[in-house]
KEZADO-570702 format. One record per atom (N, C-alpha, C): residue number from 1; residue in one letter; x, y, z. Coordinates in pm, whole numbers, plus 50000, padded with zeros to 5 digits. Layout:
<atoms>
num, residu, u, v, w
NUM, A, X, Y, Z
...
</atoms>
This chain:
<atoms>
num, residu, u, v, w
1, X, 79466, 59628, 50293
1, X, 79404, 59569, 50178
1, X, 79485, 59447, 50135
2, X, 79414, 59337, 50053
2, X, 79474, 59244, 49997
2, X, 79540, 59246, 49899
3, X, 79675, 59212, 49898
3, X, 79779, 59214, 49784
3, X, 79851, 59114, 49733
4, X, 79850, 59071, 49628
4, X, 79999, 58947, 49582
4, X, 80004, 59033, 49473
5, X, 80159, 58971, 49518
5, X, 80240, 59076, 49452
5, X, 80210, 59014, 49294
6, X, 80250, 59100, 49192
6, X, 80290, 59080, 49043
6, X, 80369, 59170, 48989
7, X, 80370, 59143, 48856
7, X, 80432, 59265, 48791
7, X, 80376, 59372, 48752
8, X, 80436, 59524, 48731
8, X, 80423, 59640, 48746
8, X, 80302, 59645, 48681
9, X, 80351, 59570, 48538
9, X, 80242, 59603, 48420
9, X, 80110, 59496, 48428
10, X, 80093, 59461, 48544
10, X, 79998, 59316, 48518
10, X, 79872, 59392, 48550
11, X, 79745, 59408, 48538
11, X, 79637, 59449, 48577
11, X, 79568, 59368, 48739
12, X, 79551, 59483, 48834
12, X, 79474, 59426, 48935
12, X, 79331, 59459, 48956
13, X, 79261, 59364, 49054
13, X, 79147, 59436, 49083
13, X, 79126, 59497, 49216
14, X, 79066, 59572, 49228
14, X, 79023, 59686, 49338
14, X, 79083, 59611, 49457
15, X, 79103, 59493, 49477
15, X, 79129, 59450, 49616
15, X, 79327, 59427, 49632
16, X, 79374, 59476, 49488
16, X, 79482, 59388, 49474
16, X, 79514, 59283, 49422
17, X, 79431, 59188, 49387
17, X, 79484, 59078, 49372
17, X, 79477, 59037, 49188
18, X, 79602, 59012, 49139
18, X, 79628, 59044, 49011
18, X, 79540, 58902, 48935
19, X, 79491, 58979, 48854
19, X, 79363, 58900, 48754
19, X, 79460, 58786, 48660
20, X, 79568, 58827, 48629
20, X, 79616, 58724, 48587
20, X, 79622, 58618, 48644
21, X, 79653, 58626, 48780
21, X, 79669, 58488, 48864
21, X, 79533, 58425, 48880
22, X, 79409, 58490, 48862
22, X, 79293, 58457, 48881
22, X, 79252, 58364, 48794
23, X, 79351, 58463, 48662
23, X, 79269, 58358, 48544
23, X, 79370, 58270, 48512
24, X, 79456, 58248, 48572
24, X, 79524, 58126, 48523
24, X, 79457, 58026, 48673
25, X, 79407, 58069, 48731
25, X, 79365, 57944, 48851
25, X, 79196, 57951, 48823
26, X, 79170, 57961, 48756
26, X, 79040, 57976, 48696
26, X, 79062, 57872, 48575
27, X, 79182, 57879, 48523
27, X, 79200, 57783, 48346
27, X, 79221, 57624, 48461
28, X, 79227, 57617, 48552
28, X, 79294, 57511, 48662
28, X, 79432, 57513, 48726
29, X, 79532, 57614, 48750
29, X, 79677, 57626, 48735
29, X, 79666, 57606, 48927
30, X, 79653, 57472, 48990
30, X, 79643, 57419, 49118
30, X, 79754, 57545, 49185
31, X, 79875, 57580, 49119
31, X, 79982, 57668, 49139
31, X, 79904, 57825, 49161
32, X, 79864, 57873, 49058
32, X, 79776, 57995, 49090
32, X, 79675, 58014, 49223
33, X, 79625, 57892, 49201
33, X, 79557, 57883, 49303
33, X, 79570, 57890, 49445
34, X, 79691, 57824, 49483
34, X, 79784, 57857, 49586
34, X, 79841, 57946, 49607
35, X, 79881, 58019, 49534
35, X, 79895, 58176, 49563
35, X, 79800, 58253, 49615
36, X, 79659, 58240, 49565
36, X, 79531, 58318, 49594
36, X, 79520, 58246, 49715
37, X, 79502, 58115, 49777
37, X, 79485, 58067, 49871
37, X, 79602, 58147, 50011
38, X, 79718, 58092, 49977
38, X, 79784, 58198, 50088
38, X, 79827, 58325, 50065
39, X, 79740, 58356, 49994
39, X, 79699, 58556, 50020
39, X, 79597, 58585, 50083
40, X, 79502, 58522, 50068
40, X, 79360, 58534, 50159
40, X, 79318, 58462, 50273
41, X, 79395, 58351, 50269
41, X, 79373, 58255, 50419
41, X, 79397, 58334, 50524
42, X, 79474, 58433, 50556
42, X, 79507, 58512, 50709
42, X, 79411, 58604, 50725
43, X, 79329, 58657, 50655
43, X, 79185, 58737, 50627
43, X, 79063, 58681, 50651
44, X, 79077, 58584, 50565
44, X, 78965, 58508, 50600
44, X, 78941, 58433, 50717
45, X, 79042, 58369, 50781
45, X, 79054, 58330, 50918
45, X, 79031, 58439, 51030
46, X, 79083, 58560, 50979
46, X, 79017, 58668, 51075
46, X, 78829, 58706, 51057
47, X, 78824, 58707, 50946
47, X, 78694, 58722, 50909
47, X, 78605, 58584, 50988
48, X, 78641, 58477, 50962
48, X, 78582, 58410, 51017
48, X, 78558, 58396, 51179
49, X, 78673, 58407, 51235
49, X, 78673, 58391, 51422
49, X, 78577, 58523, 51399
50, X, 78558, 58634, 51326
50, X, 78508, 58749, 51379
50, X, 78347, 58737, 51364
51, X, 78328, 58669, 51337
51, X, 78157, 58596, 51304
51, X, 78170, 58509, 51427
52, X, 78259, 58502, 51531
52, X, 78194, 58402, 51658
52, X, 78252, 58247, 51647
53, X, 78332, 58206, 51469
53, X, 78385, 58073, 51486
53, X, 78528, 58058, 51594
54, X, 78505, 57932, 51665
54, X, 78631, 57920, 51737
54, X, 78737, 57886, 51616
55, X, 78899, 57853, 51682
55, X, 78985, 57850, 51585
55, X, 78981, 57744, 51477
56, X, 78934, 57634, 51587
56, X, 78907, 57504, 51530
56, X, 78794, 57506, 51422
57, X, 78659, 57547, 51449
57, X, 78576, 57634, 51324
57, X, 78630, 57654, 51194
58, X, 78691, 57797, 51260
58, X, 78752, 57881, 51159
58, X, 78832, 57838, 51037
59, X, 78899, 57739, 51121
59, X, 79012, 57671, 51015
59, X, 78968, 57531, 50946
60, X, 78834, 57516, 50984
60, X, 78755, 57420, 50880
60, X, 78697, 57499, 50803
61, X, 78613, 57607, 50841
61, X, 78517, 57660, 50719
61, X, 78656, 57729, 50651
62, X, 78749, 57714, 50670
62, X, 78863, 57792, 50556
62, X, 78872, 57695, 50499
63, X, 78900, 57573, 50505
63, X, 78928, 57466, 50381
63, X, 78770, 57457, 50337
64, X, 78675, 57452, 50379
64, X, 78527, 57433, 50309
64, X, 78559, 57561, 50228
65, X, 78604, 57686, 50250
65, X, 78545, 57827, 50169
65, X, 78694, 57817, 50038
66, X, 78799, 57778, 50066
66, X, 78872, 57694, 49933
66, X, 78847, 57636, 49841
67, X, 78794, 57486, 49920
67, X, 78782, 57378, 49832
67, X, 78635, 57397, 49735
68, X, 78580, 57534, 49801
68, X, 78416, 57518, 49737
68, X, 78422, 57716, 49638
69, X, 78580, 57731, 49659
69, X, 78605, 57853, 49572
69, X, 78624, 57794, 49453
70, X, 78704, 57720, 49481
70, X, 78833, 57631, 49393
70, X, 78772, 57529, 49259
71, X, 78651, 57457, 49313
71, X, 78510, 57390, 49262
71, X, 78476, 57472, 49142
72, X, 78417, 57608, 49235
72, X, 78350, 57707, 49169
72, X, 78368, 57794, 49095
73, X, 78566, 57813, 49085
73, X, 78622, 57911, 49041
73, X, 78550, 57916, 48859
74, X, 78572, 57791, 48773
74, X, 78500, 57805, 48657
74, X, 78414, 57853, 48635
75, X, 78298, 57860, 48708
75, X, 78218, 57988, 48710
75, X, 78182, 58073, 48727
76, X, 78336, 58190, 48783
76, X, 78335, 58289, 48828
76, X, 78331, 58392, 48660
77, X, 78230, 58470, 48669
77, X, 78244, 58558, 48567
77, X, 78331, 58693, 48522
78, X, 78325, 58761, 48696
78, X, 78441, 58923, 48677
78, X, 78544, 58855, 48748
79, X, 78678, 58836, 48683
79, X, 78777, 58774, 48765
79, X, 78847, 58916, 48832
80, X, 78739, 59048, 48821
80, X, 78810, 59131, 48875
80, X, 78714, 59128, 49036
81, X, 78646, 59051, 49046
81, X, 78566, 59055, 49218
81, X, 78603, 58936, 49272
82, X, 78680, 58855, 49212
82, X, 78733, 58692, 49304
82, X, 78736, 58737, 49452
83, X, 78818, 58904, 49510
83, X, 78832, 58876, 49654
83, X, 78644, 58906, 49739
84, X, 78580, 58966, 49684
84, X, 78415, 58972, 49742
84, X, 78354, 58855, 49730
85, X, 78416, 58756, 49556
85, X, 78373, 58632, 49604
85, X, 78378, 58556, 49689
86, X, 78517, 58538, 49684
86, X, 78531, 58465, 49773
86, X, 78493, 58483, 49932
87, X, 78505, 58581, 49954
87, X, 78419, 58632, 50134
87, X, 78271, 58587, 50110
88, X, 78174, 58625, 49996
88, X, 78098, 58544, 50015
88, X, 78095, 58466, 50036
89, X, 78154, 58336, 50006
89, X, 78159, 58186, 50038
89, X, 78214, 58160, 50176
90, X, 78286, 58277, 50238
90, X, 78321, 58258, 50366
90, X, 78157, 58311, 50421
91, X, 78122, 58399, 50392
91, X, 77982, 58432, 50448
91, X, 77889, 58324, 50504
92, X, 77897, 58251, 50369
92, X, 77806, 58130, 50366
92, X, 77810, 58011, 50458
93, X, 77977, 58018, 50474
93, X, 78056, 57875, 50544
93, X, 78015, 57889, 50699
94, X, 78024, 58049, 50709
94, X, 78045, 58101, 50873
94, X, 77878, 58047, 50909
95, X, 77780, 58067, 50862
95, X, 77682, 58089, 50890
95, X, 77608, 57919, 50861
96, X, 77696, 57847, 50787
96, X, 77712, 57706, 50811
96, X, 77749, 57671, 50967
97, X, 77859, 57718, 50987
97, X, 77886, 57634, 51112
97, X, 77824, 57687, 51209
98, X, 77756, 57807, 51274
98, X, 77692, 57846, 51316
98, X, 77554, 57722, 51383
99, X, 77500, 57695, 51225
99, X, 77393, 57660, 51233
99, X, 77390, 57512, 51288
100, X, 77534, 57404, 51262
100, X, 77578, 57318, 51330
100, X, 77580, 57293, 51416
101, X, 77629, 57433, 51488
101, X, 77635, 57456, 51669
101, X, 77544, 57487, 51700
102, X, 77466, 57582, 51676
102, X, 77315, 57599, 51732
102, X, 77384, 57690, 51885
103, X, 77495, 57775, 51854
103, X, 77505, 57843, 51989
103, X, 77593, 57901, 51961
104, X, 77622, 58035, 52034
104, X, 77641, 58138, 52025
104, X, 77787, 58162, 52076
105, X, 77956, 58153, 51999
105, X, 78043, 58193, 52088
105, X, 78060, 58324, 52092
106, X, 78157, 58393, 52182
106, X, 78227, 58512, 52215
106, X, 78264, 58567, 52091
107, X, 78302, 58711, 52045
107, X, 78382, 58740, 51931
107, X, 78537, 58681, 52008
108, X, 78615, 58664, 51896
108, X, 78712, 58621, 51898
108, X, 78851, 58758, 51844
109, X, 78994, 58696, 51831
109, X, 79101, 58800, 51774
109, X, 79006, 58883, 51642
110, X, 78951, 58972, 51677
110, X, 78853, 59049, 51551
110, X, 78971, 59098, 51540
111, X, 79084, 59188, 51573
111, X, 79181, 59280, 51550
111, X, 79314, 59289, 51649
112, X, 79411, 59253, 51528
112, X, 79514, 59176, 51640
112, X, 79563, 59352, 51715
113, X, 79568, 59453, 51627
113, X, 79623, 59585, 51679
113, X, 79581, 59641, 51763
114, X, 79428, 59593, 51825
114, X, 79327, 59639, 51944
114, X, 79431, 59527, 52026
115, X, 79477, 59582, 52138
115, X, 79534, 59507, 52265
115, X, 79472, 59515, 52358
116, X, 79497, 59434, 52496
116, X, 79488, 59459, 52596
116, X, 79339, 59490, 52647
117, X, 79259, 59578, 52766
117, X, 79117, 59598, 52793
117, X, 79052, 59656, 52651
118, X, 79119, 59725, 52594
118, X, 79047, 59800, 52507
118, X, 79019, 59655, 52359
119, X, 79059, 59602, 52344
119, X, 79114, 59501, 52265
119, X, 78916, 59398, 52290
120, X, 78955, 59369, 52406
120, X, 78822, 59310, 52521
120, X, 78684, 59390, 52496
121, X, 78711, 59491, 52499
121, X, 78603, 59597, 52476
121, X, 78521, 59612, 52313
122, X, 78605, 59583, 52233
122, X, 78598, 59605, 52066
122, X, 78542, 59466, 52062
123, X, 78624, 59360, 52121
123, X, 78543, 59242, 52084
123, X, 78397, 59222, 52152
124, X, 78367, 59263, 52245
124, X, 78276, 59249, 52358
124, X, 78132, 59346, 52245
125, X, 78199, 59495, 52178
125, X, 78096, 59517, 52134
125, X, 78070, 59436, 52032
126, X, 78113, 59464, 51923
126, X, 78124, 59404, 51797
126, X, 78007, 59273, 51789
127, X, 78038, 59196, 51916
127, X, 77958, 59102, 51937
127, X, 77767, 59086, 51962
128, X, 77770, 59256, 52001
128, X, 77667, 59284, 52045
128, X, 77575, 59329, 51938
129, X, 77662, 59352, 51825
129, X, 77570, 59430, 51694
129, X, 77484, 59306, 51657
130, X, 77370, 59343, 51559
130, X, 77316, 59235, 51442
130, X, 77414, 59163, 51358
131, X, 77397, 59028, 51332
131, X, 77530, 58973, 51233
131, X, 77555, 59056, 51133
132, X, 77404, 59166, 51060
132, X, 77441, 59207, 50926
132, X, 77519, 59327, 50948
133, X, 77495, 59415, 51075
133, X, 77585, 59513, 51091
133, X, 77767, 59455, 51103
134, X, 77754, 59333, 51211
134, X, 77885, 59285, 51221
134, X, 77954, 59259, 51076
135, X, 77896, 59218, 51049
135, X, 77946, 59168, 50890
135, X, 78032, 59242, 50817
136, X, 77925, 59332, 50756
136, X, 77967, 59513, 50709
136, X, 78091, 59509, 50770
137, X, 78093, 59533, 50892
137, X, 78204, 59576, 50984
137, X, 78362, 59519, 50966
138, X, 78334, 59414, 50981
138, X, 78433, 59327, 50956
138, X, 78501, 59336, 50814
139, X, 78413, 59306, 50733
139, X, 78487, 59320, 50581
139, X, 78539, 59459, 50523
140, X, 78456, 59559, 50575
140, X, 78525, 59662, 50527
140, X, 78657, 59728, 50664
141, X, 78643, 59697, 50784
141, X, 78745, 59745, 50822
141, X, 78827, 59635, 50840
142, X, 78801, 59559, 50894
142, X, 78962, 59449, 50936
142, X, 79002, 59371, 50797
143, X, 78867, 59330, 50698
143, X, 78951, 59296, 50609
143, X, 78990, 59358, 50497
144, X, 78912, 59502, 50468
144, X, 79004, 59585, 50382
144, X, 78887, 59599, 50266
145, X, 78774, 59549, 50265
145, X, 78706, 59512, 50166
145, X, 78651, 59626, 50086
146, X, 78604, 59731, 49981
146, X, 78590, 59876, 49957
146, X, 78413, 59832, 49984
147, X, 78368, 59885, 49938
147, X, 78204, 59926, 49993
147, X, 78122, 59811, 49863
148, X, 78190, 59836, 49730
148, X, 78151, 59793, 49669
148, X, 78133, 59602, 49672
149, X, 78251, 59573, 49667
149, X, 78321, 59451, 49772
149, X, 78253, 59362, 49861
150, X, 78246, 59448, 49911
150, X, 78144, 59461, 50075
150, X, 78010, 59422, 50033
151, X, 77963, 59459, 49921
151, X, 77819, 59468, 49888
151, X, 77797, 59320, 49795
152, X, 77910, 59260, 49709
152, X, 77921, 59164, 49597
152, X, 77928, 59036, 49703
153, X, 78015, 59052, 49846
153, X, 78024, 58916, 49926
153, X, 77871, 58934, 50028
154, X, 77837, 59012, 50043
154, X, 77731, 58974, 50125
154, X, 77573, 58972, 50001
155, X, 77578, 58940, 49887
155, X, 77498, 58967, 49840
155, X, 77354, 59065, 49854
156, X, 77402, 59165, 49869
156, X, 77356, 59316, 49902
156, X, 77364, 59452, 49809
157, X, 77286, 59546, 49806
157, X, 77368, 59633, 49749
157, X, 77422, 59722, 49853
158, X, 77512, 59836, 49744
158, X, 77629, 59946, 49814
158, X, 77560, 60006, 49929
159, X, 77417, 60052, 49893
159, X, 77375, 60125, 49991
159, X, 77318, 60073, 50072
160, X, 77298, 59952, 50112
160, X, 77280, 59864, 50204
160, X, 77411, 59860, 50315
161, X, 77492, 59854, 50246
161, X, 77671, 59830, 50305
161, X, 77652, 59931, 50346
162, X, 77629, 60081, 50301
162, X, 77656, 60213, 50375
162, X, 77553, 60230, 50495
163, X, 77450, 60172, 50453
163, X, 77379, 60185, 50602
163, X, 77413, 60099, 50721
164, X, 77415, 60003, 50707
164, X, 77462, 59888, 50785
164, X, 77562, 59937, 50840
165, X, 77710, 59977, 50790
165, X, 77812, 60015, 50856
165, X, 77811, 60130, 50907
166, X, 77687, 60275, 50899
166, X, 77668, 60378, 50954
166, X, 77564, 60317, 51098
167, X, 77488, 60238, 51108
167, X, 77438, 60160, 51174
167, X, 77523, 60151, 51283
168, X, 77597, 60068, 51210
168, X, 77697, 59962, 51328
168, X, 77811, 60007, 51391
169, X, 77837, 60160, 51320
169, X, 77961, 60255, 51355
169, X, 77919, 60339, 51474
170, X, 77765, 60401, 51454
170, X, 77702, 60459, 51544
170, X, 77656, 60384, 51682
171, X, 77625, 60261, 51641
171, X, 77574, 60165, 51790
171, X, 77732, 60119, 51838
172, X, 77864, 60105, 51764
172, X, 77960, 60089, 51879
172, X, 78016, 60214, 51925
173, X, 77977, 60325, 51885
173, X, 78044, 60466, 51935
173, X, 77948, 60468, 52050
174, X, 77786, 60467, 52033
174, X, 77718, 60496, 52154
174, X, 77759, 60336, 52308
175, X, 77808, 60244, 52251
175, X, 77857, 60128, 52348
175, X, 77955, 60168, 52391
176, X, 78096, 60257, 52362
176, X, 78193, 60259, 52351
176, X, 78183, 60381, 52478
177, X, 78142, 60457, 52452
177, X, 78137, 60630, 52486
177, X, 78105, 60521, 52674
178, X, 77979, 60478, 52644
178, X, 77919, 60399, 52777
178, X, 78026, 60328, 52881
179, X, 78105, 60273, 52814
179, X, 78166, 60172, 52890
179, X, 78246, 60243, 52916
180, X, 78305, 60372, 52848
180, X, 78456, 60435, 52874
180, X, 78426, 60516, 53003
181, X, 78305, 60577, 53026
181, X, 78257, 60665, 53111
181, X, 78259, 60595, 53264
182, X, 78225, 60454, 53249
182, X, 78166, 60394, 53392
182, X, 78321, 60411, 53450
183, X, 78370, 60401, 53567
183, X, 78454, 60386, 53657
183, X, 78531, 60252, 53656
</atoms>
Protein backbone atom coordinates (compact mmCIF):
# COMPACT_ATOMS: atom_id res chain seq x y z
CA UNK A 1 0.00 0.00 0.00
CA UNK A 2 0.85 3.66 -0.40
CA UNK A 3 2.53 5.49 2.39
CA UNK A 4 4.34 8.95 3.26
CA UNK A 5 5.33 9.00 6.13
CA UNK A 6 3.90 11.71 8.88
CA UNK A 7 3.33 12.09 12.25
CA UNK A 8 1.82 9.59 14.64
CA UNK A 9 -1.03 11.92 15.37
CA UNK A 10 -1.66 13.26 11.77
CA UNK A 11 -4.83 11.66 10.18
CA UNK A 12 -4.51 9.35 7.01
CA UNK A 13 -6.60 8.10 4.37
CA UNK A 14 -7.31 4.47 3.61
CA UNK A 15 -4.41 4.45 1.16
CA UNK A 16 -1.91 6.07 3.60
CA UNK A 17 -1.32 9.06 2.43
CA UNK A 18 -1.63 11.79 5.19
CA UNK A 19 -4.50 14.41 4.44
CA UNK A 20 -2.56 16.99 5.82
CA UNK A 21 -0.10 16.93 3.09
CA UNK A 22 -3.04 16.83 0.72
CA UNK A 23 -4.42 19.79 2.04
CA UNK A 24 -1.63 21.81 2.23
CA UNK A 25 -0.88 20.89 -1.67
CA UNK A 26 -4.38 21.49 -2.35
CA UNK A 27 -3.98 25.35 -0.48
CA UNK A 28 -0.89 25.33 -3.43
CA UNK A 29 2.24 24.22 -1.08
CA UNK A 30 4.36 23.20 -4.76
CA UNK A 31 6.45 21.41 -1.57
CA UNK A 32 3.44 19.17 -0.53
CA UNK A 33 2.94 18.46 -3.66
CA UNK A 34 6.17 16.92 -4.25
CA UNK A 35 5.94 14.76 -1.66
CA UNK A 36 2.59 13.27 -3.04
CA UNK A 37 4.27 13.28 -6.40
CA UNK A 38 7.30 11.04 -5.28
CA UNK A 39 5.10 8.77 -3.28
CA UNK A 40 2.98 7.81 -6.11
CA UNK A 41 5.17 8.17 -9.22
CA UNK A 42 6.74 4.41 -8.72
CA UNK A 43 2.95 3.09 -8.71
CA UNK A 44 1.76 4.84 -11.09
CA UNK A 45 4.51 4.10 -13.54
CA UNK A 46 3.79 0.52 -12.73
CA UNK A 47 0.19 1.03 -13.21
CA UNK A 48 0.77 2.57 -16.27
CA UNK A 49 3.40 0.08 -18.31
CA UNK A 50 0.66 -2.41 -16.89
CA UNK A 51 -2.09 -0.98 -19.28
CA UNK A 52 0.45 -1.86 -22.31
CA UNK A 53 2.35 1.85 -22.13
CA UNK A 54 6.02 1.47 -23.16
CA UNK A 55 8.52 3.21 -20.69
CA UNK A 56 8.77 6.11 -22.79
CA UNK A 57 4.66 6.31 -22.64
CA UNK A 58 4.57 5.67 -19.24
CA UNK A 59 6.78 8.35 -18.16
CA UNK A 60 4.87 10.96 -20.23
CA UNK A 61 1.38 10.10 -19.19
CA UNK A 62 3.09 10.40 -15.53
CA UNK A 63 3.93 14.03 -16.01
CA UNK A 64 0.38 14.51 -18.00
CA UNK A 65 -1.40 12.51 -14.77
CA UNK A 66 0.69 15.28 -12.32
CA UNK A 67 0.54 18.25 -14.04
CA UNK A 68 -3.38 17.61 -14.69
CA UNK A 69 -3.66 16.33 -10.71
CA UNK A 70 -1.84 19.31 -9.67
CA UNK A 71 -4.31 21.78 -12.06
CA UNK A 72 -7.10 19.94 -10.56
CA UNK A 73 -6.09 19.43 -7.10
CA UNK A 74 -8.47 22.70 -6.09
CA UNK A 75 -11.18 20.81 -6.92
CA UNK A 76 -10.68 17.85 -5.24
CA UNK A 77 -13.49 17.52 -2.62
CA UNK A 78 -12.58 14.19 -0.07
CA UNK A 79 -8.90 14.92 0.40
CA UNK A 80 -9.31 11.55 1.99
CA UNK A 81 -9.56 9.69 -1.86
CA UNK A 82 -6.58 11.93 -3.55
CA UNK A 83 -4.80 8.29 -4.03
CA UNK A 84 -8.19 6.75 -6.31
CA UNK A 85 -8.03 10.17 -7.68
CA UNK A 86 -5.41 10.39 -8.79
CA UNK A 87 -5.27 6.68 -10.61
CA UNK A 88 -8.18 7.93 -12.18
CA UNK A 89 -6.39 10.48 -14.05
CA UNK A 90 -3.80 7.86 -14.70
CA UNK A 91 -6.83 5.82 -16.06
CA UNK A 92 -7.66 8.51 -18.30
CA UNK A 93 -3.95 9.37 -19.46
CA UNK A 94 -3.31 5.50 -20.17
CA UNK A 95 -6.21 5.26 -22.36
CA UNK A 96 -5.04 8.66 -23.93
CA UNK A 97 -2.02 7.30 -25.18
CA UNK A 98 -3.41 4.24 -26.26
CA UNK A 99 -5.66 6.00 -28.50
CA UNK A 100 -2.55 8.02 -30.03
CA UNK A 101 -1.02 4.77 -30.94
CA UNK A 102 -3.86 3.10 -32.27
CA UNK A 103 -1.94 -0.32 -31.34
CA UNK A 104 -1.63 -2.67 -29.10
CA UNK A 105 1.80 -3.25 -26.94
CA UNK A 106 2.85 -6.36 -24.83
CA UNK A 107 2.10 -6.08 -20.96
CA UNK A 108 5.09 -4.77 -19.62
CA UNK A 109 7.18 -5.05 -15.68
CA UNK A 110 3.30 -5.58 -14.28
CA UNK A 111 5.25 -7.10 -11.12
CA UNK A 112 8.76 -6.72 -10.42
CA UNK A 113 8.49 -9.96 -7.68
CA UNK A 114 7.03 -12.30 -10.59
CA UNK A 115 10.63 -13.32 -12.14
CA UNK A 116 11.89 -15.19 -14.66
CA UNK A 117 9.23 -17.75 -17.08
CA UNK A 118 6.70 -17.40 -14.59
CA UNK A 119 7.16 -13.53 -14.50
CA UNK A 120 6.51 -13.98 -18.75
CA UNK A 121 3.54 -15.95 -18.04
CA UNK A 122 1.64 -13.30 -15.57
CA UNK A 123 2.47 -10.75 -18.07
CA UNK A 124 1.45 -12.77 -21.15
CA UNK A 125 -1.93 -13.39 -19.26
CA UNK A 126 -2.83 -10.29 -17.74
CA UNK A 127 -2.59 -9.07 -21.24
CA UNK A 128 -5.13 -11.33 -22.45
CA UNK A 129 -7.98 -10.15 -20.04
CA UNK A 130 -10.57 -7.17 -21.07
CA UNK A 131 -8.86 -3.70 -20.14
CA UNK A 132 -11.75 -3.46 -17.44
CA UNK A 133 -10.83 -6.75 -15.86
CA UNK A 134 -7.00 -5.74 -16.30
CA UNK A 135 -7.59 -2.62 -14.66
CA UNK A 136 -9.36 -3.99 -11.46
CA UNK A 137 -6.38 -6.13 -11.43
CA UNK A 138 -3.78 -3.95 -11.43
CA UNK A 139 -4.99 -1.38 -8.93
CA UNK A 140 -6.04 -3.55 -6.41
CA UNK A 141 -3.17 -5.99 -6.49
CA UNK A 142 0.12 -4.42 -7.68
CA UNK A 143 -0.93 -1.11 -6.67
CA UNK A 144 -2.46 -1.72 -3.34
CA UNK A 145 -5.66 0.08 -4.12
CA UNK A 146 -8.76 -1.32 -1.41
CA UNK A 147 -11.98 -2.17 -3.46
CA UNK A 148 -13.43 0.95 -2.59
CA UNK A 149 -10.42 2.92 -4.25
CA UNK A 150 -10.57 0.72 -6.98
CA UNK A 151 -14.13 1.72 -7.62
CA UNK A 152 -13.57 5.98 -7.07
CA UNK A 153 -10.43 5.70 -9.90
CA UNK A 154 -12.16 3.76 -12.38
CA UNK A 155 -15.35 5.57 -12.00
CA UNK A 156 -17.41 2.48 -11.15
CA UNK A 157 -19.04 1.13 -8.32
CA UNK A 158 -17.62 -1.47 -5.46
CA UNK A 159 -19.53 -4.14 -6.89
CA UNK A 160 -18.50 -3.66 -10.20
CA UNK A 161 -14.69 -3.84 -8.84
CA UNK A 162 -15.76 -7.17 -7.13
CA UNK A 163 -16.96 -8.64 -10.18
CA UNK A 164 -14.47 -7.59 -12.54
CA UNK A 165 -11.67 -8.80 -10.30
CA UNK A 166 -13.62 -12.24 -9.57
CA UNK A 167 -13.83 -12.22 -13.43
CA UNK A 168 -10.33 -11.60 -14.06
CA UNK A 169 -8.98 -13.81 -11.07
CA UNK A 170 -10.96 -16.73 -12.45
CA UNK A 171 -9.96 -16.26 -16.34
CA UNK A 172 -6.10 -16.05 -15.17
CA UNK A 173 -6.40 -19.18 -12.87
CA UNK A 174 -8.23 -21.05 -15.81
CA UNK A 175 -4.99 -19.51 -18.32
CA UNK A 176 -2.61 -20.31 -15.73
CA UNK A 177 -3.71 -24.00 -14.70
CA UNK A 178 -3.44 -24.35 -18.98
CA UNK A 179 -0.14 -23.25 -19.61
CA UNK A 180 1.33 -24.93 -16.39
CA UNK A 181 -0.03 -28.34 -17.58
CA UNK A 182 1.38 -28.24 -21.33
CA UNK A 183 4.98 -29.77 -21.37
Amino acid sequence: MLSILSEADEATSASGVAVDVVRRAKRGDLGAFEVLARSLSPSLVRFLRGRGLTVSEAEDALQEVLISAWRSLPRLRRLDRFVPWVFGIAVHRATDAHRRRRTSDTMADVQPAVRGERRILVVEMLGRLPVAQREVLLLRYLVGLSEAETATALGVRVGTVKSRAARGSAALRIVFAEEVEEP
